[in-house]
C-alpha positions as CSV (number, residue, x, y, z in Angstrom):
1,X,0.0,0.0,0.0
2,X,4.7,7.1,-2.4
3,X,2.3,9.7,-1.1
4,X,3.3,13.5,-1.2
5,X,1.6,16.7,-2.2
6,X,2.1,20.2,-1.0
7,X,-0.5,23.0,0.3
8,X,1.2,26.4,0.8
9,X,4.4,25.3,0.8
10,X,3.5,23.2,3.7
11,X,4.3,19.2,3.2
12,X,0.6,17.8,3.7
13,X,1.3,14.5,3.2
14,X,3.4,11.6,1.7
15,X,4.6,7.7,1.3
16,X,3.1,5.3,3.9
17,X,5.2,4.5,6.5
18,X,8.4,7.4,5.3
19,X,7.5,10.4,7.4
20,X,7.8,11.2,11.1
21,X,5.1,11.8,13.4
22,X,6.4,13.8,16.8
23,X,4.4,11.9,19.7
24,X,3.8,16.5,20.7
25,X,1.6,15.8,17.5
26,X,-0.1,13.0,18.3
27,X,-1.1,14.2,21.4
28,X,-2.3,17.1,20.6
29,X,-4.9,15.0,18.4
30,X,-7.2,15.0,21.5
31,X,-7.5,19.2,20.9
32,X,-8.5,19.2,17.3
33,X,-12.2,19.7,17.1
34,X,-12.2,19.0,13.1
35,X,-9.4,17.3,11.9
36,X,-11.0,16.3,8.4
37,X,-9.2,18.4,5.8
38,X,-10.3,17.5,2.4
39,X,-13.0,14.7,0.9
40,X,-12.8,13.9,-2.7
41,X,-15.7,11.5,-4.1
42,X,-14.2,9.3,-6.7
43,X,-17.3,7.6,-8.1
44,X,-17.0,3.8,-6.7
45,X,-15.6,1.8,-3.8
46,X,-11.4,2.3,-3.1
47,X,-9.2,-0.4,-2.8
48,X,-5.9,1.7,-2.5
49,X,-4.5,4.8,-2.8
50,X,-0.9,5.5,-3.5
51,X,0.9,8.9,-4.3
52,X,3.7,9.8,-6.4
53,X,7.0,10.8,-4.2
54,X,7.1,13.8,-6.3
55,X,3.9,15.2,-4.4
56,X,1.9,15.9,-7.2
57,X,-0.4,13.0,-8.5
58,X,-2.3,10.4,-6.5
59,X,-2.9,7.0,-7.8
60,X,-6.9,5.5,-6.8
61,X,-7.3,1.5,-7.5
62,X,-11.1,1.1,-7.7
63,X,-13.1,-1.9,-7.2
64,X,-14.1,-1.7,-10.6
65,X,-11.4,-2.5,-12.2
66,X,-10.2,1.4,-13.1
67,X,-7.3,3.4,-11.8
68,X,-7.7,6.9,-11.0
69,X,-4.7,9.9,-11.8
70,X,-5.9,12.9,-9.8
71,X,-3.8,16.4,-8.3
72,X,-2.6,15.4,-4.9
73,X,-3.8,19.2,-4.3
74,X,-7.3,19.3,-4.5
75,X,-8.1,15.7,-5.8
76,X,-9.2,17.0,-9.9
77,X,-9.2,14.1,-11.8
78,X,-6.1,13.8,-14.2
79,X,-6.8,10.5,-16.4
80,X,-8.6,7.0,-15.8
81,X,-7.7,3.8,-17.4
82,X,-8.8,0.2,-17.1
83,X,-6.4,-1.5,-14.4
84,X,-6.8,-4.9,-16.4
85,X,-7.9,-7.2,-13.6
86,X,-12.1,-6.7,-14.1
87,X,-11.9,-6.1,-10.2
88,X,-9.2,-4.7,-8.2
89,X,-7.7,-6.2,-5.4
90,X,-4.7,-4.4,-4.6
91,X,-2.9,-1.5,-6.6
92,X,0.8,-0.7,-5.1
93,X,3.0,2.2,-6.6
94,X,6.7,1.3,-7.4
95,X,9.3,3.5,-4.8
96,X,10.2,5.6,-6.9
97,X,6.4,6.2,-8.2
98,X,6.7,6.0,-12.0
99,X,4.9,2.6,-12.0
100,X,2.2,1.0,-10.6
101,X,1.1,-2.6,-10.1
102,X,-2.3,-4.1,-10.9
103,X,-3.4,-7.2,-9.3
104,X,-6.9,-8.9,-9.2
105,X,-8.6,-11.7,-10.2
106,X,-6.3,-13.1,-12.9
107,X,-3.3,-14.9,-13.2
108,X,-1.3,-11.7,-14.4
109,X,-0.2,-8.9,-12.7
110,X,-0.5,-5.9,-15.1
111,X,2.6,-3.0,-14.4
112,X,1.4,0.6,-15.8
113,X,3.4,3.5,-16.4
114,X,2.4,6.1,-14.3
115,X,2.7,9.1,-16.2
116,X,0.4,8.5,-19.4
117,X,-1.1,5.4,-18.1
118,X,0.7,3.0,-21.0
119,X,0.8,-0.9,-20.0
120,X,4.7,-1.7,-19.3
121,X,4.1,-5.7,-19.1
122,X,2.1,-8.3,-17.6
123,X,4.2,-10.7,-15.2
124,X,3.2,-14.5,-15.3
125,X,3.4,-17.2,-13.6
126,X,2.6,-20.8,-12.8
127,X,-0.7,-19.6,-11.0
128,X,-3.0,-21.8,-9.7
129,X,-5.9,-19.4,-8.8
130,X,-6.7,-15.8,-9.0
131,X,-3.9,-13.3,-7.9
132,X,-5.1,-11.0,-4.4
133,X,-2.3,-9.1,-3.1
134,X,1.0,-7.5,-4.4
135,X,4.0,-5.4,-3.1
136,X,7.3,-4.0,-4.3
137,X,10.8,-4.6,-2.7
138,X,11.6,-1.1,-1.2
139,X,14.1,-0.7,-4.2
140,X,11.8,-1.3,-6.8
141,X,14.0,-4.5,-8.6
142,X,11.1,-7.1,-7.2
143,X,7.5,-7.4,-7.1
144,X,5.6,-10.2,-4.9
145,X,1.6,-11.1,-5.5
146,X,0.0,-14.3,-3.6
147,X,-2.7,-16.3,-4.9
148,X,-4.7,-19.2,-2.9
149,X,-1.6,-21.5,-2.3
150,X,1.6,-19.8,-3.9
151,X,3.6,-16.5,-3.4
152,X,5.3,-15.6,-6.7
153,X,8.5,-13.2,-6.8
154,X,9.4,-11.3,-9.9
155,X,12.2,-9.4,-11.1
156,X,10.9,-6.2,-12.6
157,X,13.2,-5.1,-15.0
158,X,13.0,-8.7,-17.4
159,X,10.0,-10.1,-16.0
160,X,11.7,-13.2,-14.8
161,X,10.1,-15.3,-12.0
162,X,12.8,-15.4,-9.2
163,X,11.3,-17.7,-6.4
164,X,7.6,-19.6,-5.9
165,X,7.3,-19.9,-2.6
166,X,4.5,-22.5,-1.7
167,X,2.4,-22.2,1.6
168,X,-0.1,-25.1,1.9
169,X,-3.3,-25.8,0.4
170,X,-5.9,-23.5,-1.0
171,X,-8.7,-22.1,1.3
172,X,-12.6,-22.3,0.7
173,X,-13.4,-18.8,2.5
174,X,-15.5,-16.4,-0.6
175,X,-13.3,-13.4,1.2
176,X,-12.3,-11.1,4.6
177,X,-13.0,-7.8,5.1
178,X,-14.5,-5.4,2.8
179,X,-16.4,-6.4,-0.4
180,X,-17.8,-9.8,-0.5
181,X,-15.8,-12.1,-3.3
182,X,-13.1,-9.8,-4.0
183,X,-10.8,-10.4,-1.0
184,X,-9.7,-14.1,-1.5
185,X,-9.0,-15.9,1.5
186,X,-5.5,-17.1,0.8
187,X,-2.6,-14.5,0.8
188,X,-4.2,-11.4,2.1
189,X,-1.3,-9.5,2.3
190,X,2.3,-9.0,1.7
191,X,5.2,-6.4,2.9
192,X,8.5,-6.0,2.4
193,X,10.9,-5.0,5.0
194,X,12.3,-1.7,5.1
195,X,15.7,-3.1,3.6
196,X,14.0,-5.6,1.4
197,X,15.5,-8.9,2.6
198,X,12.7,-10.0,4.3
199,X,8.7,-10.7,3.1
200,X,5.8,-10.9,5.2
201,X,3.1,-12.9,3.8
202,X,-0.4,-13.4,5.6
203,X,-2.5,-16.5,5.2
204,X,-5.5,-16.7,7.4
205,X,-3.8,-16.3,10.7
206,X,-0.5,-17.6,9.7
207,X,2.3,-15.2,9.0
208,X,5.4,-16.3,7.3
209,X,8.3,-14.4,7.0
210,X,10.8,-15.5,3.9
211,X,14.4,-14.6,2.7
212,X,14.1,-12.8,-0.1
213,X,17.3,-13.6,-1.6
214,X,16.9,-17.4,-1.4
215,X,13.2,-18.3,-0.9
216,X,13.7,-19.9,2.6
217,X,11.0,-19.8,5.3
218,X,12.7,-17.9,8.0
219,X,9.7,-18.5,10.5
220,X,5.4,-18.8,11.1
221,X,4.2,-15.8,13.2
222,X,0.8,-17.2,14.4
223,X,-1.0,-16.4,18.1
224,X,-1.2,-19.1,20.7
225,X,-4.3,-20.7,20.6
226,X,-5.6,-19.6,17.0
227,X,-8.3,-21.4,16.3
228,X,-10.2,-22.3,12.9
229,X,-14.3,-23.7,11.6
230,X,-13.5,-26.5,9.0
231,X,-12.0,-24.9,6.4
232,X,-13.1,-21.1,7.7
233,X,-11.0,-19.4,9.6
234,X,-12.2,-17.7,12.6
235,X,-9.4,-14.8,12.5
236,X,-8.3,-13.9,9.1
237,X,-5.3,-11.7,8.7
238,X,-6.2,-9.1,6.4
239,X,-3.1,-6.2,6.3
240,X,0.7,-6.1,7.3
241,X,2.6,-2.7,7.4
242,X,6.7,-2.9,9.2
243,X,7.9,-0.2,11.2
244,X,10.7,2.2,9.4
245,X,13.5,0.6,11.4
246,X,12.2,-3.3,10.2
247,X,12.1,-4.3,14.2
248,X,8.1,-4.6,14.6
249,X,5.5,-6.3,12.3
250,X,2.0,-5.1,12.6
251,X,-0.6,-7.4,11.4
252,X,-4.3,-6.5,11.3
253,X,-6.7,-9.1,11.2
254,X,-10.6,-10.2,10.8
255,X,-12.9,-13.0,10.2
256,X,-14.2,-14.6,7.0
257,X,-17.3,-14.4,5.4
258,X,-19.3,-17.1,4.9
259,X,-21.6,-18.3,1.7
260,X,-21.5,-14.6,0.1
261,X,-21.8,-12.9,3.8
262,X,-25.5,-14.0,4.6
263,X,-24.1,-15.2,7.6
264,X,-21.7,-12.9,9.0
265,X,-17.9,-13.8,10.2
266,X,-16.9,-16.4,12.4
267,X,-15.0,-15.1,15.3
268,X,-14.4,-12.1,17.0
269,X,-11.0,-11.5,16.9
270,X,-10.8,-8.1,14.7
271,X,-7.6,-6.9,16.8
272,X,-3.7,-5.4,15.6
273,X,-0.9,-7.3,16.9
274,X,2.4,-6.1,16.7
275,X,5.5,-8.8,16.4
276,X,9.0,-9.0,17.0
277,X,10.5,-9.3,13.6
278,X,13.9,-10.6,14.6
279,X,12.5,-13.5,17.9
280,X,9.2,-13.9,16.4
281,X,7.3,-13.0,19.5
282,X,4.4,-11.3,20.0
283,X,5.0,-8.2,21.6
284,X,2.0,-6.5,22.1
285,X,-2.4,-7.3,21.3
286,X,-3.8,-3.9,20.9
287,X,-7.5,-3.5,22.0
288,X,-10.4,-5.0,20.3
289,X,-11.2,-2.3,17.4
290,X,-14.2,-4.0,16.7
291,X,-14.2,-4.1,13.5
292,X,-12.6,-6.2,11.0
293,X,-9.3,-4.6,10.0
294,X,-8.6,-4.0,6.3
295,X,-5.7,-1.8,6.5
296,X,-2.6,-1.0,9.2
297,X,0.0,1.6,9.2
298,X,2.7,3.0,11.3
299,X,3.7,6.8,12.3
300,X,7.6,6.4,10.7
301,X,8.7,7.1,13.9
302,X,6.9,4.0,15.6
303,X,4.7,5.5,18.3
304,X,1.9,5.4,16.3
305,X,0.0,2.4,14.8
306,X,-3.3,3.0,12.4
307,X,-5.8,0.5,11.9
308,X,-9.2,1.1,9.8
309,X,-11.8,-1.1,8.6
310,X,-15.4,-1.8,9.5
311,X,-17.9,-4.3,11.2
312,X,-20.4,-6.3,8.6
313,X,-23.6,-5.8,8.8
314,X,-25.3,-8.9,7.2
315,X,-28.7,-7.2,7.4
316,X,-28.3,-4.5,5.1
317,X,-27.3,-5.8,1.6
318,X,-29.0,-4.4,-0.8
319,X,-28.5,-6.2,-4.0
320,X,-30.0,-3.8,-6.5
321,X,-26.6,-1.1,-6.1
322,X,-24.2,-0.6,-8.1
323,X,-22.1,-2.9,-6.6
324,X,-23.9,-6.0,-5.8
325,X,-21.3,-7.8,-3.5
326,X,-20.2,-4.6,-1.8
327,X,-21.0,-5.5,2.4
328,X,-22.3,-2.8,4.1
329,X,-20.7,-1.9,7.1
330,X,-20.8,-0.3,10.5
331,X,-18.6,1.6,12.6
332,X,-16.1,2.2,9.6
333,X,-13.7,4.3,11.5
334,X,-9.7,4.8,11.6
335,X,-8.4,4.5,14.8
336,X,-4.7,5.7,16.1
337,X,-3.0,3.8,19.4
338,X,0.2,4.9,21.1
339,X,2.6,1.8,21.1
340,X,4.2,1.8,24.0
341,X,1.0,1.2,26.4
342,X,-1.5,0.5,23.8
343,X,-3.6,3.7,24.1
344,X,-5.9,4.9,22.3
345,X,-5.4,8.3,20.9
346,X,-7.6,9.4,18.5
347,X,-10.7,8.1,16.6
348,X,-11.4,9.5,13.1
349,X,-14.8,9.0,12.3
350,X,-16.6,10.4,8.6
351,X,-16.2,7.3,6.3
352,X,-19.9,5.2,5.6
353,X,-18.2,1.8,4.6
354,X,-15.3,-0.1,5.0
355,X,-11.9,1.6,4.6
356,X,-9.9,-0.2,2.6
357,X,-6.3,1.9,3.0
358,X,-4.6,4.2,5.0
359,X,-0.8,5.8,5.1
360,X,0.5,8.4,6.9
361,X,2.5,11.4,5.3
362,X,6.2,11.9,5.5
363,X,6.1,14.4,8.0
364,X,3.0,12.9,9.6
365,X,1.0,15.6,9.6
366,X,-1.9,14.0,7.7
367,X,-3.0,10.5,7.2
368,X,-4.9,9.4,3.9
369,X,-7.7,6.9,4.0
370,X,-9.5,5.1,1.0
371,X,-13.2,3.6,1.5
372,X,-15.5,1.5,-0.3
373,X,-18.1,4.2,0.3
374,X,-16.5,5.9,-2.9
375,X,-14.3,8.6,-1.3
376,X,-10.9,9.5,-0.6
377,X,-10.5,11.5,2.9
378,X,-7.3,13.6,3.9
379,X,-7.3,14.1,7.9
380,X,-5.1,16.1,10.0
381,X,-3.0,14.1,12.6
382,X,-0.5,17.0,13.5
């Protein structure tokens, strides 16, 4: 899930987890009586949201399928072009922000260049089911995307398929999280560390962390006591996001549907833990958000962990929208906990559905959130 743009001279905000965020600011969260600063409506649900380092341009992965060019200033709409993958499961922006990766339900991941929109390449592999998550090494040489069973590792710059990491047999979950049917149960999520020689990969409530360089399994991150219904599992992790200095692993998670939602998620475990990247232990369970978590993100200076997402509310589909398999949901907030002693600092509330993606700026004085209720919200954090 880079992200700049500049109001008055004034950095407003940048690339997920690359700015600093003084803990003065984050306190002082508690005094701001409005600290919603822009809303853009973007005309269907968001998956993602990524800005160019450059500070101008930010990139919108729709569930539709489309990606979305608009001024990081005011949010006018630049260009829109078919993303490739009919729906849109994860869109992540290359480092240095001149291309963008396209990954959905198709065995292909489809790179664009960022400035006129023109299709670079597709990178294949030996996919056994549809594609749900992608991420670039921090230097921009490698791209990762997981389908039901496999993780696949590419080398950008020839297309050539560096490692297939396997992880076990394919799940029957429909999806976690947001939208019905377009977050696959299988690899929900992937990160890089901050010096690329480590990959997080979520699988239900596994995590594995692998060596980039060689493919091996360094170790399986996964709670004492997890627990599992048949083939459902009860706690799905949905979202990863490392710290800037590579020493904590946060890992959002929340249950599966079942059958198309009609009967809610098992479990109630919608809760961020953070992990020890270098022991593998669990440092720290964060308190129950209460929602399922579809998107984590630190402060770059560590003392601050984001989670959003959103409860399901089975009893309010309505099939005749736009967006037949969208889930409604309640209590779609962002919430913002000190690290040290878990606190909660500040809850940012405005959002009607499930948000999809958050990232703080560089100098973390904003954080931008994308939601499936069709916007794209800037909110002062500093």
């Amino acid at each position: 899930m880079g992200k700049v743009a500049k109001r008055r001279g004034r950095l407003l905000w940048g690339v997920p987890l690359a700015g600093g965020l003084a803990l003065i600011g984050v306190l002082a969260l508690a005094r701001l009586a409005n600290p919603l600063l822009q809303t853009w409506s973007v005309g269907a649900p968001v998956e993602a949201v990524a800005i160019t380092p450059a500070g101008q341009e930010l990139a919108i992965g729709l569930l539709d399928g489309t990606i979305q060019l608009r001024q990081g200033r005011d949010g006018a709409l630049i260009r829109a072009w078919p993303a490739g993958p009919k729906v849109l499961r994860a869109l992540t922006l290359r480092p240095d922000g001149q291309v963008l990766a396209a990954v959905g339900p198709l065995t292909q991941v489809h790179l664009w260049r960022v400035n006129d929109g023109h299709l670079l390449t597709l990178l294949e592999g030996a996919t056994r089911g549809d594609l749900s998550s992608g991420a670039f090494s921090p230097d921009g040489r490698l791209l990762a995307a997981g389908d039901a069973t496999t993780i696949y590792l590419w080398q950008v710059s020839d297309g050539q398929l560096l490692h297939i990491l396997g992880r076990g047999s394919p799940q029957s979950a429909i999806g976690v999280g947001g939208a019905a049917g377009h977050r696959d149960a299988g690899t929900t999520a992937l990160a890089f560390s901050p010096d690329g020689q480590t990959l997080a990969a979520s699988s239900n409530r596994a995590i594995r962390l692998w060596r980039v360089d060689t493919g091996q399994l360094l170790r399986t991150l996964n709670p004492a006591g997890a627990t599992t219904n048949g083939n459902w599992d009860a706690d799905a992790v949905q979202t990863l996001a490392f710290s800037a200095d590579g020493q904590t692993l946060a890992a959002g998670s929340g249950a599966s549907y079942i059958n198309g939602g009609s009967s809610g998620y098992y479990g109630e475990d919608h809760v961020v833990r953070l992990w020890n990247v270098a022991s593998g232990q669990l440092r720290q369970t964060l308190p129950d958000p209460q929602y399922a978590v579809g998107s984590v993100a630190f402060s770059p200076d560590g003392q601050i962990v984001a989670a959003a997402g959103g409860r399901h509310d089975p009893d309010a589909l309505d099939s005749s929208q736009a967006f037949p398999l969208l889930q409604p949901h309640l209590d779609p907030v962002i919430r913002l906990w000190r690290v040290s002693d878990g606190q909660l600092v500040r809850t940012l509330e405005g959002h009607t559905n499930f948000v999809a993606s958050i990232a703080f700026s560089p100098d973390g004085q904003t954080l931008a959130s994308g939601s499936e209720d069709g916007t794209v919200r800037l909110w002062r954090v500093k």
